[in-house]
C-alpha positions in Angstrom: -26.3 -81.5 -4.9 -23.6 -80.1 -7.2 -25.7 -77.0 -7.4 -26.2 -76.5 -4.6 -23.0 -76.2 -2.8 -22.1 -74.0 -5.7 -24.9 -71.5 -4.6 -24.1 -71.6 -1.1 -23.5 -67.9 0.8 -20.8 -66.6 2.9 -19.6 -68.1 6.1 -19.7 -66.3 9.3 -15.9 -66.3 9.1 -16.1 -64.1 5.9 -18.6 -62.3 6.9 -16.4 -61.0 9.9 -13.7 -60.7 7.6 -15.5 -58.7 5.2 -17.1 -55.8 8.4 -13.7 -56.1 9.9 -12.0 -54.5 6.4 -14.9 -52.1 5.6 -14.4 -50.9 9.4 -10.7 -50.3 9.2 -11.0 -49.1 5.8 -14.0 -46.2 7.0 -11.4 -45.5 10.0 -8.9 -44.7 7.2 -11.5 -42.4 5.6 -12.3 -40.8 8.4 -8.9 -39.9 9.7 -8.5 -38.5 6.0 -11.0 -36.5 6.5 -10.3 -35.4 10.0 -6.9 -34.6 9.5 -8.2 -32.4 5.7 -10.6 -30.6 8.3 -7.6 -30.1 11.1 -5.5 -28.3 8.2 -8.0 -26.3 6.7 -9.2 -24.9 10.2 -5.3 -24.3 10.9 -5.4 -22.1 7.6 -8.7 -20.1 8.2 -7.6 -19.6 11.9 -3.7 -18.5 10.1 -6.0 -16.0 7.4 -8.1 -14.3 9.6 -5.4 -13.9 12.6 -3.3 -12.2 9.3 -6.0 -10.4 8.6 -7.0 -8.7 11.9 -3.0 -7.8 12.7 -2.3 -6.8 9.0 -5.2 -3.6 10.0 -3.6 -2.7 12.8 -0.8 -2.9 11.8 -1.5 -0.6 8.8 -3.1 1.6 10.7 -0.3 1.7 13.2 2.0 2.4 10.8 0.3 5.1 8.6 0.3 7.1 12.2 4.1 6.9 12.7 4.8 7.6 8.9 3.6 11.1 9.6 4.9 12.0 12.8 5.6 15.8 13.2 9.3 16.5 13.8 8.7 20.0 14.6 8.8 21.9 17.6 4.9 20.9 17.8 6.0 17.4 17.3 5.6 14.7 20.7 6.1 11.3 20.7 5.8 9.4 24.2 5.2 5.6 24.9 5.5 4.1 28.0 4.1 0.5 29.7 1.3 0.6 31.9 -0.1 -2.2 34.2 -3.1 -2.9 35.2 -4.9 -5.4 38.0 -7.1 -8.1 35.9 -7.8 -10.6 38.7 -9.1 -8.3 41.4 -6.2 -9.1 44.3 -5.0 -5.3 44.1 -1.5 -6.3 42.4 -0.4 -4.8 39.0 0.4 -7.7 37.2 -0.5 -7.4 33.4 1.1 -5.0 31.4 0.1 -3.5 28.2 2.0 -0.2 26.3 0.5 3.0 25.1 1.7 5.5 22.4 1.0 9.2 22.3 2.2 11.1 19.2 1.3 14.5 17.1 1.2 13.7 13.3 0.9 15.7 10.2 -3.0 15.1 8.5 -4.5 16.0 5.5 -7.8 18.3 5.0 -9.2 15.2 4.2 -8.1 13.9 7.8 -9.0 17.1 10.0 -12.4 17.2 8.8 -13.1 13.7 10.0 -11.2 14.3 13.1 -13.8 17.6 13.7 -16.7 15.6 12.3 -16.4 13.1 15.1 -16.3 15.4 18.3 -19.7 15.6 19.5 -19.6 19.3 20.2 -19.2 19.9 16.3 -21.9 17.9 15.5 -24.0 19.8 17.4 -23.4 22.6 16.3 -23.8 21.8 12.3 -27.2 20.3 13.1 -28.3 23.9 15.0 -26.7 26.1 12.2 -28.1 23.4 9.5 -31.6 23.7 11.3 -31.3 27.6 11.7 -30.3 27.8 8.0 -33.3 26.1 6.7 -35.5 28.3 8.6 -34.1 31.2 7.0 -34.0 29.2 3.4 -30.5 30.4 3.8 -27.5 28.0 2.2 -24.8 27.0 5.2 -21.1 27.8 4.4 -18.5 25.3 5.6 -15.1 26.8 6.0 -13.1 24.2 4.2 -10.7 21.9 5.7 -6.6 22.5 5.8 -3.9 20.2 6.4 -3.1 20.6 10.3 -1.6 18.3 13.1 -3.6 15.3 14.5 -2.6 14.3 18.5 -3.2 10.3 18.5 -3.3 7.6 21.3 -3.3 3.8 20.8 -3.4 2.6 24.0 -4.5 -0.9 24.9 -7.4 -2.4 28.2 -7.8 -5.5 29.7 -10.7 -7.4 27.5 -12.0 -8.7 30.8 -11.1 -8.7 34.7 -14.7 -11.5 35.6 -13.6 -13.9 33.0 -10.6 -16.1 33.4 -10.0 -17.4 30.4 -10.0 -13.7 29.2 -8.0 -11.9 31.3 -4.7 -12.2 29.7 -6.6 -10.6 26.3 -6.1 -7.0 25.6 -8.7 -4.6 23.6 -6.8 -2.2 21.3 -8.4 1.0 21.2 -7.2 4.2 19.0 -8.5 8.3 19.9 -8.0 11.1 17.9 -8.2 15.0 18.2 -6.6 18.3 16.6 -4.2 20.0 18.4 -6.0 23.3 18.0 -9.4 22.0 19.4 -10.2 23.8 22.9 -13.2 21.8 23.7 -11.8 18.5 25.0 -8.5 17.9 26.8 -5.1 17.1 25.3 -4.0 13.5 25.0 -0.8 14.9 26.8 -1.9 16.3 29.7 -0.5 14.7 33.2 -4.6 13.7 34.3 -5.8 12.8 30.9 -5.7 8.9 32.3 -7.2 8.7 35.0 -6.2 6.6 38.4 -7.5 2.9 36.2 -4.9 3.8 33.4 -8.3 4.8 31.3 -9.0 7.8 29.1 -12.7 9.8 29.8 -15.6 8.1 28.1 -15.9 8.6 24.4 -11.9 10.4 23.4 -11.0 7.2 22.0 -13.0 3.8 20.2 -12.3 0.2 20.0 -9.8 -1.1 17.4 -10.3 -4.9 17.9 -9.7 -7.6 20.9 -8.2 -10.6 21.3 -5.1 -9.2 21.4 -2.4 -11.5 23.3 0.7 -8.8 22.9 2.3 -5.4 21.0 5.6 -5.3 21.2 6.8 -1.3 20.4 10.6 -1.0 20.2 12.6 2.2 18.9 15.8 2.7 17.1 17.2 5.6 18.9 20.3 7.7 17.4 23.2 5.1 18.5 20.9 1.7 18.0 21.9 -0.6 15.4 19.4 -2.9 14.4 20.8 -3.8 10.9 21.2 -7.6 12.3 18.1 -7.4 14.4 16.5 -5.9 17.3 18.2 -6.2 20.9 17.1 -5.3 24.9 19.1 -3.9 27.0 21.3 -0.9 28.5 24.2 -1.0 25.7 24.1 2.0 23.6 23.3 0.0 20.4 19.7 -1.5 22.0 16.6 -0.5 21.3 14.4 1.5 23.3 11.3 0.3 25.4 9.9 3.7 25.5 10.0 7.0 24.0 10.1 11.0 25.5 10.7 13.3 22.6 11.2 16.4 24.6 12.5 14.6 27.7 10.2 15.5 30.1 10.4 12.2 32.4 6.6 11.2 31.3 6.9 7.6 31.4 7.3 6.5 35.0 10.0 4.6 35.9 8.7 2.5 38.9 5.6 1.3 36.8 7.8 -1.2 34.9 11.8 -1.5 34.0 11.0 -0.8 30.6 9.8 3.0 31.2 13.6 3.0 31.9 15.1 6.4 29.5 17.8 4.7 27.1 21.1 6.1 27.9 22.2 6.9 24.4 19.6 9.7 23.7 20.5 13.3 23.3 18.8 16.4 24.9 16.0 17.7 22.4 16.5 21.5 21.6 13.6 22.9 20.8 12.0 19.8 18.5 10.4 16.8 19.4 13.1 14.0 19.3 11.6 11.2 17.1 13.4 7.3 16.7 14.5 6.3 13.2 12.7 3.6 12.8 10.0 1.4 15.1 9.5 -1.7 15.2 6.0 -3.1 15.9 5.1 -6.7 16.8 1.5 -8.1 17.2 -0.4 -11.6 18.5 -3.8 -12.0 18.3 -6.3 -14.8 19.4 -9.4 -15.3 18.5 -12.2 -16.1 21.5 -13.3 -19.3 19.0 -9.6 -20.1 19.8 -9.5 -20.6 23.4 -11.9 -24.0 23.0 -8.5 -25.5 21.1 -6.3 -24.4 23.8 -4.4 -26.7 26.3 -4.9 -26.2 30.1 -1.7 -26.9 32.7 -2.1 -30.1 34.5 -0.3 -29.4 37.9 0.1 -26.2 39.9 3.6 -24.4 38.4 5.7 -22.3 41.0 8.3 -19.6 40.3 11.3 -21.9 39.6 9.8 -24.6 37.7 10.9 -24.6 34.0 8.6 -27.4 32.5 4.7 -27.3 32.4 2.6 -30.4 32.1 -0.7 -29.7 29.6 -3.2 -32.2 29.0 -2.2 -31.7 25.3 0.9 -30.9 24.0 -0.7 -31.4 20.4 -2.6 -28.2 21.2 0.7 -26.0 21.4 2.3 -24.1 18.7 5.0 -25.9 16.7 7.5 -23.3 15.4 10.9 -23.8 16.9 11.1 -20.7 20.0 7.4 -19.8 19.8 5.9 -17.5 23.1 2.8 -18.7 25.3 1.1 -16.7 28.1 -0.4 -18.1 31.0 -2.0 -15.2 33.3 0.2 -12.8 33.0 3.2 -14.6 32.3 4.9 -15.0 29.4 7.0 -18.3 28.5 9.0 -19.3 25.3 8.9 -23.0 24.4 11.8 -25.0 23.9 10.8 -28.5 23.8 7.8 -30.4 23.7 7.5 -34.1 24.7 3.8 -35.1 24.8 2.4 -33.1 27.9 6.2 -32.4 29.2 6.7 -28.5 28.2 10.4 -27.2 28.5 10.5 -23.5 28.5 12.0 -20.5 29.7 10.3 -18.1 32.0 9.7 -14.1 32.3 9.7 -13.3 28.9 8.1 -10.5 27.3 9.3 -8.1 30.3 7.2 -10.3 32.3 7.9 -12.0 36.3 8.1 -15.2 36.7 5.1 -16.3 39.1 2.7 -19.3 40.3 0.2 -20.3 37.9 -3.0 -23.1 39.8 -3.7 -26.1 37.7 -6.4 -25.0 35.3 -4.7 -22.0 33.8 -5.3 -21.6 29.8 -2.0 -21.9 27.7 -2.7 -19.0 25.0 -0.9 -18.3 22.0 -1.5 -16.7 18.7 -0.1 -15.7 15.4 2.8 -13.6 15.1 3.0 -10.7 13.0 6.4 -8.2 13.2 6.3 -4.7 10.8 8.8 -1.8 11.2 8.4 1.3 9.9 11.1 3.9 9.0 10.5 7.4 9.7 10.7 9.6 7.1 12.5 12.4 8.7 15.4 10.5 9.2 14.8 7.7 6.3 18.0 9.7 4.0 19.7 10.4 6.8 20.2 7.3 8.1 21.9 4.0 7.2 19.5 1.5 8.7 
């Protein structure tokens, strides 16, 4: 009998015991694991959202490195708007930068390679040359002057969730060509703020906002970067032979800044420009928060279904439609923040609306005519 009690299994009280610790400890795991998962999607989102703004802004900057400050030299960026949700109102806004730079041989030949009318044209010589059994001679390539746009399109105007994305695209052409029209002339964009089909190609999407500012001759921007009307402000936009090109009643920041001189004969370039970029990827919008409750133009707190889905660095932006906001609290779903930012108007928003937000990424660029002359 001895034996037998000593042989005897577990009781249904251990047994309960013993799935009720393996359950809490496999919860344990598992919110490990999930939380491992959380931060390394949080760092692959960070890389690749470093990665796409790092080659713009690269290619951004290599541009405005070489601006021309000669009399052939233009610089002009102004803020256009655009209708995304099809109710005939201008309400998003996105800039776009004209400018002549200095290219290598290197640079011109591409630039020639890649208008059409060119092309043609090598293929009929190459084809009449082989006819003949005759060799073709290609004048080489000299340094010249490139005129450039960057210029940026609403990614969508059918999809909600898209709408408040912009498409960066970039177009390039010598000055001297004659067969297509100049970047600068007053109907090169036509009436949808659009240049004709094939003068410019796609950069890269997802874009959320780029931020251009200019140090002009009296700005002071050794303590940061400030808006306004004082003389020692940055400038919105640029006109380097002040010609009134960007239009004043598209937006407040087409506004001339009062401390710029007359040009005399050269193009007027800024000192140094400051460049800031926010990208989201379309994988990212599935982790986005929604608002809960319609939001009018006064109200200063948003309620999301998940505040855990919001960006936590201390004065971080967020766009909904076509407003920007800039977060100063976050209590579960309860949102504080403070409206119209970004040059944007405050303005209703229905229950439903995606909270975007991205990764931040700010480069300024010195130019080199005035880099000695200057103390920045």
């Amino acid at each position: 009998m001895s034996g037998a009690r000593g042989r005897r299994g577990l009781t249904l009280v251990e047994l309960v015991l013993a799935i009720g610790l393996l359950a809490l400890l496999m919860l344990a795991v598992f919110q490990l694991f999930d939380r491992s998962l959380s931060v390394w999607r949080r760092g692959e989102t960070r890389r690749a959202l470093l990665e796409q703004a790092s080659t713009v802004l690269e290619s951004l900057a290599l541009d405005l490195r070489g601006l021309e400050p000669g009399s052939q030299g233009d610089v002009v960026l102004e803020w256009v708007r655009f209708d995304t949700d099809g109710d005939n109102v201008l309400e998003t806004k996105w800039p776009r930068l004209r400018l002549v730079r200095q290219a290598s041989a290197a640079e011109m030949a591409r630039a020639a390679v890649r208008d059409e009318e060119s092309v043609d044209k090598a293929k009929a010589s190459a084809e009449k040359a082989d006819a003949a059994r005759e060799p073709v001679l290609v004048p080489p390539s000299s340094p010249g002057l490139l005129e450039v746009v960057w210029m940026v399109a609403p990614a969508s105007l059918t999809q909600p969730d898209a709408r408040s994305e912009g498409v960066i695209f970039r177009g390039e052409r010598p000055t001297t060509e004659s067969a297509s029209k100049s970047f600068f002339a007053g109907d090169f964009f036509g009436a949808s703020n659009r240049p004709p089909a094939g003068a410019t190609e796609e950069v890269t999407g997802g874009l959320l906002w780029l931020g251009i500012l200019c140090a002009g001759q009296t700005a002071v921007v050794n303590d940061g970067w400030k808006l306004g009307s004082g003389l020692e402000c940055a400038a919105t936009s640029w006109d380097a032979h002040g010609l009134n090109r960007p239009e004043r009643e598209v937006h407040p920041w087409n506004e001339p800044h009062p401390g710029q001189p007359k040009p005399k004969g050269r193009a007027l370039l800024p000192r140094r420009v400051r460049i800031e970029l926010e990208f989201e990827r379309p994988a990212d919008r599935s982790r986005r928060t929604r608002i809960l409750q319609a939001v009018d133009n006064q109200e200063n707190v948003l309620l999301v279904d998940d505040g855990r889905r919001l960006p936590t660095e201390a004065g971080a932006h967020v766009l909904v439609d076509a407003e920007w906001f800039r977060v100063t609290s976050i209590d579960g779903g309860r949102v504080a923040v403070q409206r119209a930012q970004r040059g944007t108007s405050a303005a209703p928003h229905a229950p439903g609306a995606l909270v975007h937000w991205g990764l931040s990424l700010v480069r300024e660029v010195p130019v080199a005519t005035y880099r000695e002359d200057w103390n920045l």
